[in-house]
C-alpha positions, -999 to 999 in steps of 0.1 A, spaced: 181 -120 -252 168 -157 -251 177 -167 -217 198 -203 -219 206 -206 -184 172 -211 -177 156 -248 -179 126 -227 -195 138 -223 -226 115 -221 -255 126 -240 -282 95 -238 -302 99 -200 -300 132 -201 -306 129 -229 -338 103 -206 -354 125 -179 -352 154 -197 -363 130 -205 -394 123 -165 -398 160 -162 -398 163 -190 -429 137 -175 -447 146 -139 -445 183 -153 -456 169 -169 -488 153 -143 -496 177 -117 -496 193 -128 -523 167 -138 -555 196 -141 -572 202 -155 -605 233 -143 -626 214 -148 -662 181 -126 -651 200 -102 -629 189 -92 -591 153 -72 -593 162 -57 -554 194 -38 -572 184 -3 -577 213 1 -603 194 -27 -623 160 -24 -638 137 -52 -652 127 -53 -687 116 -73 -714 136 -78 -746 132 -109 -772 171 -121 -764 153 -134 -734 128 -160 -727 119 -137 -693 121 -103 -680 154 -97 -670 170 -72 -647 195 -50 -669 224 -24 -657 203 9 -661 243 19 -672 233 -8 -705 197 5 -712 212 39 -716 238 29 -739 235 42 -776 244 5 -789 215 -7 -767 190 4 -796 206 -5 -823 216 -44 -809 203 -70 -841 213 -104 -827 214 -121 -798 258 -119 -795 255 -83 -799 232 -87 -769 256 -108 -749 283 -88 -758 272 -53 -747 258 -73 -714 291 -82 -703 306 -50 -711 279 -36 -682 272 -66 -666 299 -77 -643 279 -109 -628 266 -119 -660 299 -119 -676 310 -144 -649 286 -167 -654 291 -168 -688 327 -165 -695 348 -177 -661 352 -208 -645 370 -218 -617 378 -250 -595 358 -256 -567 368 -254 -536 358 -292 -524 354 -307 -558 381 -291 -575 358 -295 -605 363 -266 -632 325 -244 -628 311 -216 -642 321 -187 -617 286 -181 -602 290 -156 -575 287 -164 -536 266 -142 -510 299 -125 -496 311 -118 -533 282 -101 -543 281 -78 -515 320 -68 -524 313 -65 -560 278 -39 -555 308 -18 -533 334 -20 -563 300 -10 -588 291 18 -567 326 36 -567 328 21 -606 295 37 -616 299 70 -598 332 75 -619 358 71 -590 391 58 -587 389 20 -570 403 19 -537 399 -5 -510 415 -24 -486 401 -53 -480 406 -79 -445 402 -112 -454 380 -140 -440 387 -178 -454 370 -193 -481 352 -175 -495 372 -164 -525 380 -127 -524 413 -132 -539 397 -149 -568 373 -120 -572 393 -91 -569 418 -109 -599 385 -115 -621 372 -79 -617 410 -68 -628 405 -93 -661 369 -78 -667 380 -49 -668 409 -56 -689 386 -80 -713 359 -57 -718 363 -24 -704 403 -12 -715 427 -20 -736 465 -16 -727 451 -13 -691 483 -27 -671 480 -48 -639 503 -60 -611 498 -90 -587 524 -84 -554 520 -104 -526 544 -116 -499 561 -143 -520 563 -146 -554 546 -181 -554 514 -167 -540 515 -140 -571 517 -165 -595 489 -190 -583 470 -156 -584 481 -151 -619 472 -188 -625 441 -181 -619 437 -152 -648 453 -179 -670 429 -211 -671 400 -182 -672 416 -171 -705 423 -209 -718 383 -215 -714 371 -184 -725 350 -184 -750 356 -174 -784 322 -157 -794 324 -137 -767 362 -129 -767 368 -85 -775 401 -87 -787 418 -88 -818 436 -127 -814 425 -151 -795 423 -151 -754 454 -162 -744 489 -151 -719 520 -143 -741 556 -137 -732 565 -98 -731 602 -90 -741 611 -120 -729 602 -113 -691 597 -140 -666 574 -120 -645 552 -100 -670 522 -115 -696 501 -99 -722 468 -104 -731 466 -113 -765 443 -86 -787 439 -69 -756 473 -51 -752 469 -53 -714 501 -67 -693 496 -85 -661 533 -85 -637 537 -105 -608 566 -96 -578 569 -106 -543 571 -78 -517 611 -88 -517 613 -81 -555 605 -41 -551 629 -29 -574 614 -51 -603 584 -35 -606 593 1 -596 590 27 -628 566 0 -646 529 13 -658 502 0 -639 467 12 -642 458 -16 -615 474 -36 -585 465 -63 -564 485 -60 -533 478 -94 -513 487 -113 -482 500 -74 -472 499 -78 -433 530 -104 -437 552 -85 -457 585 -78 -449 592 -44 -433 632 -37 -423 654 -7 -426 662 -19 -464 630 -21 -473 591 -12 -458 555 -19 -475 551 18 -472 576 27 -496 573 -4 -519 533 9 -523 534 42 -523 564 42 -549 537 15 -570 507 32 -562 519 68 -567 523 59 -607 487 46 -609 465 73 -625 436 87 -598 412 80 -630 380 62 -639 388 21 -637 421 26 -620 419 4 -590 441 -7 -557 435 -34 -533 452 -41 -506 440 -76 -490 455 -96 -460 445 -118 -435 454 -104 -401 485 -101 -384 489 -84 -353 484 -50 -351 512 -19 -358 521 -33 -393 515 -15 -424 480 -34 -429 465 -19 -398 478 9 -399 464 15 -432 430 -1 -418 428 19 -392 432 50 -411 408 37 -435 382 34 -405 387 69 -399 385 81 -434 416 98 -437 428 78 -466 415 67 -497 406 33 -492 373 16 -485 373 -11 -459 359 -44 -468 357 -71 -445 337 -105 -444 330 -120 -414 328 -158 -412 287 -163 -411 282 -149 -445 304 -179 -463 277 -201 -472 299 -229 -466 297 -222 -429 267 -237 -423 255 -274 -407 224 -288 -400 213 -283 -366 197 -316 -357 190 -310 -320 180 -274 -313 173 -274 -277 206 -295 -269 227 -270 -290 209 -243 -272 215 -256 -235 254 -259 -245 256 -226 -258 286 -205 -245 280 -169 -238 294 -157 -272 276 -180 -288 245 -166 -272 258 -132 -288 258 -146 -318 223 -157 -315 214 -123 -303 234 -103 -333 212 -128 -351 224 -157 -368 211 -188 -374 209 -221 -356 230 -236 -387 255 -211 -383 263 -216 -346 259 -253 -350 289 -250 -376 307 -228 -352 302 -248 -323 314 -279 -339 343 -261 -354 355 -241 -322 366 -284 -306 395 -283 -334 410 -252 -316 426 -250 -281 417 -215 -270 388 -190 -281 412 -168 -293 426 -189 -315 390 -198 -333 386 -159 -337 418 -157 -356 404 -183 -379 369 -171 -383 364 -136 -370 332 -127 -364 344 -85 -369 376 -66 -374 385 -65 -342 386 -100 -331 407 -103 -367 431 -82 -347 431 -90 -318 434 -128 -318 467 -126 -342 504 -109 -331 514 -107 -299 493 -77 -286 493 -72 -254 456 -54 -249 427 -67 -266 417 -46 -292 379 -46 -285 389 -37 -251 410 -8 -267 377 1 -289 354 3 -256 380 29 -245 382 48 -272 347 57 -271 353 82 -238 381 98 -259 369 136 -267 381 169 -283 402 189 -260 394 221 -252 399 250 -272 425 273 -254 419 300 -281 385 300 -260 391 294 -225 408 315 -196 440 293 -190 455 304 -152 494 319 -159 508 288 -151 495 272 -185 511 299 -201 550 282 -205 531 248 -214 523 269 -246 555 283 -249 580 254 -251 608 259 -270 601 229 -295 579 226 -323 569 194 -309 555 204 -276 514 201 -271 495 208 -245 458 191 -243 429 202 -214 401 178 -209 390 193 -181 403 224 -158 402 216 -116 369 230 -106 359 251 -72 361 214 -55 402 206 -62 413 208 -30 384 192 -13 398 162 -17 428 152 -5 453 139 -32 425 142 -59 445 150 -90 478 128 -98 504 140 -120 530 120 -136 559 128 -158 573 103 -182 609 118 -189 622 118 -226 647 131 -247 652 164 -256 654 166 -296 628 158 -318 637 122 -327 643 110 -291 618 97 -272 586 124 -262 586 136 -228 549 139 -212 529 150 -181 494 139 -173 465 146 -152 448 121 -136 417 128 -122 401 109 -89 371 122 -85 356 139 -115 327 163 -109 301 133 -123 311 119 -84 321 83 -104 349 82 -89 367 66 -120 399 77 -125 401 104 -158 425 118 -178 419 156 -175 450 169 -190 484 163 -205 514 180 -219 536 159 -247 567 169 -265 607 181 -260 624 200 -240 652 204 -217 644 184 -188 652 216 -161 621 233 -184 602 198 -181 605 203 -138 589 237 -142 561 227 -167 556 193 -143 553 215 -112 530 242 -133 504 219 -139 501 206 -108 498 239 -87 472 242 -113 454 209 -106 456 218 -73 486 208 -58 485 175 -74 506 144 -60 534 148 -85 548 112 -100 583 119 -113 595 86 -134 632 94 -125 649 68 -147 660 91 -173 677 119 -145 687 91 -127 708 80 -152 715 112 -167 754 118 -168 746 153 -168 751 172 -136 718 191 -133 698 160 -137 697 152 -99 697 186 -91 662 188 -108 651 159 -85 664 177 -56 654 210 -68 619 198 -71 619 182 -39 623 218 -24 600 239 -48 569 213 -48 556 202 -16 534 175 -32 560 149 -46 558 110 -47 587 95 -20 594 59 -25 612 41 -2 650 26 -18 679 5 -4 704 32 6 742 36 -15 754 12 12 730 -15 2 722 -18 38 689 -35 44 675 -3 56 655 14 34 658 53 28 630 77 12 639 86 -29 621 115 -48 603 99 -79 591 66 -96 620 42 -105 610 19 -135 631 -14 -137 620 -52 -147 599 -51 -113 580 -23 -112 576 -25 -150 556 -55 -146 536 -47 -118 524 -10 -133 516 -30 -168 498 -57 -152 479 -32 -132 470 -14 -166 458 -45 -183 435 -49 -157 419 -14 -157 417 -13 -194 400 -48 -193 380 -37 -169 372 -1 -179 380 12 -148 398 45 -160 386 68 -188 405 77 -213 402 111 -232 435 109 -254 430 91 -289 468 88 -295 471 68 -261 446 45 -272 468 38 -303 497 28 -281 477 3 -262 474 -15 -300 510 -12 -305 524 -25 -271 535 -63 -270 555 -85 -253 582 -98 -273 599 -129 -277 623 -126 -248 592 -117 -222 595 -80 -220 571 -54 -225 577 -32 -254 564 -6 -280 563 -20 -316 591 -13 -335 585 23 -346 559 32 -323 562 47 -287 548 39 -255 554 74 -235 518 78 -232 513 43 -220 538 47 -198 520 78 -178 488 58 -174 507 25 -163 526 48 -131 495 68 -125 466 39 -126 495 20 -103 498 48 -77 465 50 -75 459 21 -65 480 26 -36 469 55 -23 443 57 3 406 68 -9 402 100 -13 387 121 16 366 148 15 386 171 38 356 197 41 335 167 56 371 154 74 371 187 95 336 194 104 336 158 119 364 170 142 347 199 151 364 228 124 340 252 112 345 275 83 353 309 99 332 339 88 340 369 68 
């Protein structure tokens, strides 16, 4: 890493690598639409008298039947562009540009070509299209996702249906727009249709066009129009703007896709994009890019940070001054490799924007800081990310020798119930006092209320850290007199853990053996966390109370405590699914902290109490060490 904090900087050294950088840039993309990319392997170069040069053709085209029989230079052309995504473009699209607004032949951009070798790849190995897609600004991925749909439908299919959704029917139809002045300029020798290129009215729809010759339809709806579009034939959609779609109780961007998507044929050209700019996390968009991430969907990610628009970009005419006012993520841009142009342009830009995180909304630099930056989250989601990287497996109790007490942890009386081990207490649990804290988060008891769970915090893991880990939790329903006796299990098991009861729930409980679980656990488990409570007389006095009592307080003292120690990494986590909840907790409108709507927050919860206790309690001691120093010895046999 270039050190600019020191007054030694070498600019020259830095300057000629900022040249290497420029150069290597240029040259990655010898790109010319009308003589193909040589660096594409799914190209090869070749003569042929259509052409005053070698050009690099589709190898998809040079094995084509008609390829040998071609007589003119149309039937050239025209079995190009049937192959030839790029050179179609160039020859048969324009567009307006951005800053002129000038009509130009669609010439594709850096970003645009990288997306379109990702659609090739999936096109040429005979797959289904499917990809979700998070959007950067400007730099026309809307624009090219609708003229890969009309290439398709212009040279590839006939009475290939598409559909064009987004959150408002206005957006739809500027989309649509789009696919309409391409077809008013397109030109005629080229044109594969029977009649000329044009939009026509279907059965006197307002939302639905057909291209003429083509037999192809192209419907637009707004995500509030679902029942328009449901039971219609699509062999393609364009799902835009999807992040900001509404979801209520009526209706959900779940349903409105799947009930689209699920009539779109899993076949060869068939093809589904879902594209948004960010919004927060827990709605349908990350969700769906989330899963994508993980590859249990069907969708590819696509994502376009903001130093690959070309329009990013301003000359840098003072190296060492920009270098001396560089922040510290600019210096990681630098270091990830960018240019001096590009950090110029970003350094200029970030003075229009109040905060850092509002810049990263606008020009992410990755997926997470698209998330994170937008919504009302209250964890950062690269914070999340560094977290998630100490999650692991759990055990495999099939394999391990679980002590008795496990044994009703794996026998609850509810589908739902789950128990996970990290790690079990080694020969070394009780030689530290308190070194394992167990919490209980109390839920509901059937399977649509709220989850009930115990975890395992441990102090002092065996790698002598002394960062708190999760070692072990228990999630899922259950009578709560059953949840005491699991609560108590695991901690005799984790031996004799401080046990954190959040008594909110049997606190409140009109049911008559709620307190007496409090007080029944009070007698059976001689390791319970006391608080201290005004008495029932509200004297100022303050009298001891079994259990952790949550209210608008506490609550915001345990969550602040955890948005530190996630910020700072200063507990590992092992639990994927707690991780998850971090993404979806937010404060709302009226100040409080909250799950999204439709998520939980029981996990959360545990590590919020436990972290907080924590931090409470004394450090541990090591009691072996503790009683030597006072003169105990270890007596024999």
């Amino acid at each position: 890493m270039t050190d600019t904090t020191s007054h030694t900087i070498d600019i020259e050294a830095i300057k000629a690598e900022n040249a290497r950088r420029n150069a290597a840039l240029t040259a990655e993309f010898p790109y010319d639409p009308l003589t193909g990319d040589p660096e594409d392997p799914s190209r090869e170069t070749v003569e042929i008298k259509w052409e005053p040069q070698p050009v690099s053709l589709p190898r998809t085209l040079l094995g084509d039947p008609e390829y040998k029989r071609l007589k003119s230079a149309i039937e050239y052309k025209r079995l190009r562009m049937r192959h030839d995504f790029e050179y179609w473009a160039i020859q048969c699209v324009k567009i307006r540009h951005k800053q002129t607004g000038q009509r130009i032949a669609f010439r594709l951009n850096a970003p645009q070509r990288r997306v379109v070798r990702e659609f090739e790849s999936e096109r040429l190995a005979g797959r289904p299209l499917r990809f979700i897609m998070l959007k950067a600004r400007q730099w026309g991925g809307s624009t090219l996702v609708q003229m890969y749909f009309a290439w398709i439908q212009s040279t590839q299919r006939r009475n290939w249906n598409s559909l064009i959704c987004a959150h408002v029917k206005d957006t739809a139809a500027g989309i649509r727009g789009m696919y309409s002045d391409m077809l008013a300029e397109y030109p005629d020798a080229f044109w594969l249709g029977d009649e000329p290129p044009k939009f026509t009215p279907w059965q006197k729809s307002a939302n639905t066009r057909e291209i003429s010759g083509r037999g192809c339809k192209v419907t637009i709806a707004s995500s509030f129009g679902q029942d328009a579009v449901r039971g219609l034939d699509f062999s393609m959609a364009h799902l835009s703007e999807v992040a900001f779609w509404k979801d209520t109780e009526r209706m959900t961007p779940a349903d409105f896709i799947r009930s689209v998507c699920g009539g779109i044929p899993s076949v060869e050209l068939s093809m589904v994009v879902l594209e948004s700019t960010a919004n927060g996390v827990a709605n349908y968009f990350h969700t769906m890019w989330k899963a994508a991430e993980e590859g249990s969907n069907v969708y590819r990610q696509v994502f376009v940070p903001w130093y690959e628009i070309e329009m990013y970009r301003t000359p840098c005419p003072d190296p060492e001054s920009l270098v001396r006012s560089w922040t510290a993520y600019e210096r990681e841009l630098w270091d990830k490799g960018l240019t001096l142009e590009m950090i110029q342009w970003y350094h200029d830009k970030r003075r229009e924007f109040v905060t850092d995180k509002a810049m990263m909304a606008e020009y992410p630099s990755n997926p997470v800081e698209a998330f994170a930056n937008t919504g009302n989250a209250v964890f950062a989601s690269e914070q999340i990310e560094r977290l998630r990287k100490d999650c692991r497996r759990p055990l495999d109790l099939n394999r391990i020798s679980l002590p008795l007490e496990c044994r009703p942890l794996l026998e609850t009386p509810s589908p739902d119930g789950e128990l996970k081990i990290w790690t079990l207490p080694d020969d070394n649990a009780l030689r530290y006092s308190n070194r394992y804290v167990a919490v209980v988060d109390v839920g509901g008891r059937t399977r649509h209320s709220d989850y009930s769970v115990i975890v395992v915090i441990d102090r002092c893991p065996a790698d002598g850290s002394r960062i708190p880990t999760v070692a072990a939790q228990w999630r899922g329903h259950c009578d709560h007199d059953l949840l005491g006796i699991y609560a108590a299990s695991m901690g005799q098991i984790y031996g004799k853990a401080l046990l954190v009861i959040e008594s909110n729930s049997l606190e409140s409980s009109r049911e008559g053996a709620s307190q007496y679980i409090l007080e029944d656990l009070n007698h059976s488990y001689r390791n319970l966390y006391v608080r201290r409570a005004r008495d029932n007389s509200g004297d100022a006095s303050m009298a001891s109370r079994v259990g952790f009592h949550t209210n608008r307080s506490t609550k915001t003292a345990v969550v602040t405590n955890l948005i530190g120690c996630v910020r700072n990494h200063s507990y590992r986590e092992r639990d994927a699914m707690a991780c998850d909840e971090l993404a979806t907790y937010e404060l709302t409108s009226s100040g409080a902290y909250a799950a999204h709507k439709g998520f939980h927050d029981d996990l959360l919860m545990t590590r919020a109490i436990g972290l907080y206790v924590i931090s409470t309690l004394p450090t541990p001691n090591d009691r072996v060490e503790m009683l030597r120093g006072l003169g105990f010895r270890r007596r024999r046999g």
